[in-house]
N, C-alpha and C positions, 0 to 999 in steps of 0.2 A: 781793700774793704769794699764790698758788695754793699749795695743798699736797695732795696722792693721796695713800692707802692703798689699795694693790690685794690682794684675794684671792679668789684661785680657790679655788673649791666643786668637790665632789664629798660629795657626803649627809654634809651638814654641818649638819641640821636642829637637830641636841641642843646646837649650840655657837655658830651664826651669830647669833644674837641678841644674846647676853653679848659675843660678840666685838666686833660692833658698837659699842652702846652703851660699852663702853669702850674702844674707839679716840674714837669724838665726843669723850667725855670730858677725853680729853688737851689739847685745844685747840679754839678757836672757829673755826680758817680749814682746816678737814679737811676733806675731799668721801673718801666711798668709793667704789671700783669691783668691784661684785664680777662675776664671771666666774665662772657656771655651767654645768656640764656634763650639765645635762641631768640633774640628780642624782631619781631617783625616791623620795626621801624627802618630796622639796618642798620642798628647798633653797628654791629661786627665788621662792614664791608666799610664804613667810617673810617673804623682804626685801623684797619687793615690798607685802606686807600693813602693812608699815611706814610705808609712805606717808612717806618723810623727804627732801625737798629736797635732802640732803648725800648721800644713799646713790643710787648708777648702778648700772644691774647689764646686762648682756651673756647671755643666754642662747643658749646651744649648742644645736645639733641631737643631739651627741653626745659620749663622752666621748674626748677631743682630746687631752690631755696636759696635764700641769703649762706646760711648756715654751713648748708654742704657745697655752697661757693668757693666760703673761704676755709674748709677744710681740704676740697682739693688746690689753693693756693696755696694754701703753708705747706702741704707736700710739696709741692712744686719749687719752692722757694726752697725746701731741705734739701732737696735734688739735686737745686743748681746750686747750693755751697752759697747764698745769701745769707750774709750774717747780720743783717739789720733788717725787720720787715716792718711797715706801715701800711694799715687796714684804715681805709677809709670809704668814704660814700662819694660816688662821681658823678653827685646834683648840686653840688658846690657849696652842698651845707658845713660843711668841712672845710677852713679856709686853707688851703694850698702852705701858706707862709707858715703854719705849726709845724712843718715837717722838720724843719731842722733843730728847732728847740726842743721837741718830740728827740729827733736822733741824740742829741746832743746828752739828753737825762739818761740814754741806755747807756752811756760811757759808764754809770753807777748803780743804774736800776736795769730790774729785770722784765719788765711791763711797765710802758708807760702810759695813762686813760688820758685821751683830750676830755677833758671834764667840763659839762655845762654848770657844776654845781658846786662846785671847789671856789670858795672864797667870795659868795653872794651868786644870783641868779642869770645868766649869760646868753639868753633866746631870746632872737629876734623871728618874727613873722608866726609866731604861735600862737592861737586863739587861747583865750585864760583855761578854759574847761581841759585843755590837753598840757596846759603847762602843768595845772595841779595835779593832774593824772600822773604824769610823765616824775613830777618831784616825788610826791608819798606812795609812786610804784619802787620809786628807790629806796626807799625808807624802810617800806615794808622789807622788800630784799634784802636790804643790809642786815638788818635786824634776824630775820628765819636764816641765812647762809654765813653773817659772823663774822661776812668778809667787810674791812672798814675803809669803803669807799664809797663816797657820797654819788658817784654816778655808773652805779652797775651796769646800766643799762647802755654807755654810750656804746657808739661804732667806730670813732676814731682813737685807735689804740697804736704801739709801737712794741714789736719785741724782738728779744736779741733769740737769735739761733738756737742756742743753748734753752733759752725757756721754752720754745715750739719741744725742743728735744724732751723736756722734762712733763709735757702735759695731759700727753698721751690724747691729743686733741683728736683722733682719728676717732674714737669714741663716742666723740659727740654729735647728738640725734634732734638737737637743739635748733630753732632757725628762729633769725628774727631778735627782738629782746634780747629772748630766753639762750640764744647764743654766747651773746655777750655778757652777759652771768654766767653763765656754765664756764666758758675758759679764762675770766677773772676769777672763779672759784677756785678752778683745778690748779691755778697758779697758786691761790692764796696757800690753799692746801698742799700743796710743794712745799713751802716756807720758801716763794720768790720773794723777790722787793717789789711793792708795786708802789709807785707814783702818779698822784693825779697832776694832769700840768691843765692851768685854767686856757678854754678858750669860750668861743663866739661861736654861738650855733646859729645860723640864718637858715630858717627855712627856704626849701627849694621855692624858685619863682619862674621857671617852666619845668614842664612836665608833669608827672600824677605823680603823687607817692605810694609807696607801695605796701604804706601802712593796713593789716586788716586786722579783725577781730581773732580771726583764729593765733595767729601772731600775739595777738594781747593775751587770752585763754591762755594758750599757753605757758607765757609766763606768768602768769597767776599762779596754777598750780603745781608748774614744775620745779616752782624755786622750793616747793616744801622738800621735797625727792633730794633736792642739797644740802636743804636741811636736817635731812636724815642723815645723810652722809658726812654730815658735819658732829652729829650726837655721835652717832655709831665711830665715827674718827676712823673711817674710811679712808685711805688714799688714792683719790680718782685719777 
């Protein structure tokens, strides 16, 4: 058994390190992929100075997107015959220690959402005005796309080989948010299984985030477009 953790970079120099080493951590059958954009901090020559057998890394000409990151990572990962993949963020908002309980729910599911909002509210380091945001952006989504999970929007997700196969993720023009709506829809829309497993969201505490407005835009009005696809009963 194959098992990925993917993370896309962007000047992620003060954290890709620690990030690392505790993902390997978690388990002996890990490979990482990281996916850099080109980051001018020196992302890349980081993980690359690593010299680690377990650690892949994909360097960009430029910075591409969250989105079309981890589209060319799930190819990548179909390539190399990984049958376990985990997407997460490597600012360590993501705690390392989900990966296996994450692995563990695909033994019977076919997506699994690390969820800030599965089972009461799980954010640390977020100002109130971004938490409300961030809660009834989900709400709204669930509600216009049909899909019933309470955090559409997360970035720490788990899926088995077979579901990347059924998604047709290569599609997707989505970056940011509106990514991670789009390929929890295209599952929902599948008839996968998706599971939310509760975790602990801690905002980053270095570096910038890479949060912007076109990113939010976005997802405001592309989740109707699922919505359509959801009336029209479309299979994306």
């Amino acid at each position: 058994m194959k098992n990925l953790v993917i993370l896309p970079t962007y000047n992620e120099s003060k954290n890709i390190v620690k990030t690392i080493n505790l993902v390997l951590a978690q388990r002996d059958d890990l490979n990482i992929l990281i996916i850099d954009d080109n980051s001018p901090d020196g992302t890349a020559k980081i993980v690359k100075d690593l010299n680690n057998e377990k650690i892949f890394i994909i360097e960009r000409e430029s910075k591409k997107g969250l989105g079309s990151a981890y589209v060319e990572g799930f190819s990548w990962s179909l390539k190399n015959n990984y049958q376990k993949i985990i997407q997460m963020d490597a600012d360590l908002s993501h705690d390392p220690k989900e990966i296996n309980p994450m692995l563990n729910l695909l033994e019977s599911n076919d997506l699994v959402i690390g969820s800030r909002y599965e089972g009461g509210l799980r954010v640390i380091n977020w100002p109130i005005i971004r938490l409300y945001i961030s809660y009834f952006a989900n709400i709204y989504a669930r509600i216009i796309t049909g899909v019933p999970v309470k955090d559409l929007t997360a970035g720490f997700k788990g899926w088995t080989k077979d579901t990347l196969d059924r998604i047709n993720f290569q599609e997707c023009s989505s970056q940011g948010y509106c990514f991670q709506i789009e390929t929890s829809f295209r599952a929902f829309q599948k008839g996968c299984k998706l599971i939310e497993h509760p975790i602990v969201f801690t905002d980053r505490t270095v570096g910038e985030s890479k949060m912007s407005k076109a990113v939010m835009i976005e997802a405001v009005f592309k989740v109707w477009l699922f919505g359509l696809w959801r009336l029209l009963r479309l299979k994306r």
